[in-house]
C-alpha positions, 0 to 999 in steps of 0.5 A: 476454155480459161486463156493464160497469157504467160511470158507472151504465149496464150495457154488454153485451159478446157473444162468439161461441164455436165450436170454433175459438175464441171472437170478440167480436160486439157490444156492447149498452147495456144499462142499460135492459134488465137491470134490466127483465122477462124480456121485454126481456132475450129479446128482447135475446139473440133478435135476438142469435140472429137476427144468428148465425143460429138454423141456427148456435147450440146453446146460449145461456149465461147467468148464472142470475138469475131474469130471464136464466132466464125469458127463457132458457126463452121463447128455448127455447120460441121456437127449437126447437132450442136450448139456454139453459145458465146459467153453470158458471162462475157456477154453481160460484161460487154453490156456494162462496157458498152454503158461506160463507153456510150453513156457519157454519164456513166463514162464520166462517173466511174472516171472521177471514182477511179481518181478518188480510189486512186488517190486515197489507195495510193497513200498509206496515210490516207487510206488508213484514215478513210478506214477509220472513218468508214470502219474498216470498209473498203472501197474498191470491190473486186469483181468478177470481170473490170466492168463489173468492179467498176460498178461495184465500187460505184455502189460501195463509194455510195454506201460509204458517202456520209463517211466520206463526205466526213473525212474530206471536211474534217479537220484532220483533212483540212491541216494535212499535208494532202488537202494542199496538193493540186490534185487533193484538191480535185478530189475533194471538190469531186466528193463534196459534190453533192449534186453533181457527183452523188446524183450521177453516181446514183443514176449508174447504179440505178442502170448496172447493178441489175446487170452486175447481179445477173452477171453474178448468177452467170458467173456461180456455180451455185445453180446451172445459169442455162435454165436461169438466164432468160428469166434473169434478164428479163427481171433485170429490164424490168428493175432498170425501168422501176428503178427509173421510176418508169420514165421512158427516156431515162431508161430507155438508153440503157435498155438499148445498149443492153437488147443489141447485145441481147438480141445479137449474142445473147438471145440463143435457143438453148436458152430459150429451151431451157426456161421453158423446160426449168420447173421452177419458171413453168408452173409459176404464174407469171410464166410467159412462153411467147413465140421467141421461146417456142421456137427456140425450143423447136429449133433445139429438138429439130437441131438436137434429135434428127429422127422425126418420130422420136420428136414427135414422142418428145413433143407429147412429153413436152404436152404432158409436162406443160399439164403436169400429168403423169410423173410431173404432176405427182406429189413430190415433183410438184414439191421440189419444183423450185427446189431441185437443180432444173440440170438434172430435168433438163440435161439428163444423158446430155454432157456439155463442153464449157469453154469458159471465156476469158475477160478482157 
């Protein structure tokens, strides 16, 4: 669901999601519902489940405010055999917002980057002489979600240091008329500050951007993010901590931030299910399945597949894909393994109602 707010009402957009794409369902006037009890916003997303038809849907996304929460867990506990997953997407971007608000440094550093792209940007003059001493790059970075072009024009500012740097020691900045105002002054000692500035900005970077690069994953349609993420994040904590040089005090307060997000919203069973079930991940040998991922892939066939006996059918395919025996372990399985889209493996006859979160 895409939220809309215009002239003050909250327009609901629905799309419907299956492994063969993703098709607008309907619009709902919303204004309201959203800001009401939980009861309301179920009943909103049931008689959605209702129109799919509950036999199609294996998950409800949702933005993880507490009131698309609760109504997610009152449509579990009606519908037996679905899921209510908050937004990754929504989910990541909260973990970069929780860094800017809870590490000064980074609180700090994006705020002196905003004033020096809000200065430069905000002048005609200016800015045309920064894209002559950058080359015509620009510095701000639109992104997907606020947070995430926040960190991204961190990157780009450090990208664009030795032009920068250039341009606020050059002659033609020194006479111009912007080098004389107070706050002209603020922004050049902010940029010809090589130890303070630079260096924090390079310690941001060094935590969010493997967050920013998953949220990019999540956020594409290139690939279903559903067989992907569990794998992604963990690749990312992994980045934080080289990126550290693996000292565990430096890192440690980032990953932090990101596992009580992780573990309280993000950490699902379908996820866990369907790294387990991407051949692209199974067959690798850095392949893990500990316990978090097998009971998160038993919770989903015990939620999922109510009869007994045709789990425990389920289970033995389970056995012979882990194995690779029969069909999974023929020639041209085992050549498109990190080729084909795992959707098609792992969803097959399953259709999914993505309501798609709207940032804030």
């Amino acid at each position: 669901m895409v939220g809309l707010i215009k002239k003050r009402r909250t327009i609901c957009n629905f799309l419907v999601n299956s492994p063969e794409g993703t098709i607008f369902l309907s619009s709902i006037d919303a204004s309201d519902i959203i800001s009401k009890t939980a009861d309301k916003i179920f009943e909103m997303l049931d008689a959605i489940v209702v129109k799919v038809g509950e036999e199609n849907v294996v998950q409800v996304v949702t933005d993880n405010a507490s009131n698309y929460k609760l109504a997610g867990e009152m449509l579990m506990e009606k519908r037996k055999r679905l899921f209510w997953t908050p937004c990754a997407a929504h989910c990541i971007d909260l973990m970069l917002e929780d860094l800017d608000k809870k590490v000064k440094v980074h609180n700090v550093t994006i705020s002196k980057a905003k004033k020096i792209t809000a200065f430069i940007y905000s002048r005609t003059l200016l800015l045309t002489w920064m894209k002559e001493f950058t080359k015509g790059r620009e510095l701000i970075r639109p992104a997907m979600t606020r947070f995430a072009t926040s960190y991204l024009t961190l990157r780009s500012l450090d990208e664009q240091k030795g032009p920068l740097l250039a341009m606020f020691t050059s002659d033609k900045w020194k006479s111009s008329r912007f080098a004389a105002l107070t706050e002209g002054k603020v922004i050049q000692r902010i940029v010809l500050d090589t130890r303070g500035f630079w260096r924090n900005l390079e310690i941001c970077l060094k935590g969010a951007i493997p967050l920013v690069k998953v949220l990019r994953m999540v956020d594409s349609d290139e690939k279903p993010a559903m067989g992907f993420i569990y794998n992604a994040m963990e690749e990312a904590r992994k980045e934080i901590k080289s990126n550290f040089n693996n000292v565990q005090k430096s890192y440690e307060p980032i990953l932090k931030i990101i596992d009580e997000r992780w573990e309280f919203q993000l950490h699902r069973p379908l996820h866990a299910a369907a790294y387990f079930l991407n051949p692209h991940f199974h067959y690798s040998p850095d392949f893990r399945a500990d316990a978090d991922i097998k009971i998160g892939l038993y919770d989903c066939l015990k939620r999922m597949v109510p009869d007994s006996q045709e789990r425990l059918n389920i289970d033995m395919q389970i056995d012979a894909f882990k194995n690779a025996k029969g069909l999974f372990g023929v020639d041209t399985a085992i050549g498109t393994r990190t080729l084909k889209s795992p959707g098609n493996n792992i969803y097959t006859c399953l259709s999914h109602v993505n309501h798609t979160c709207r940032y804030s």
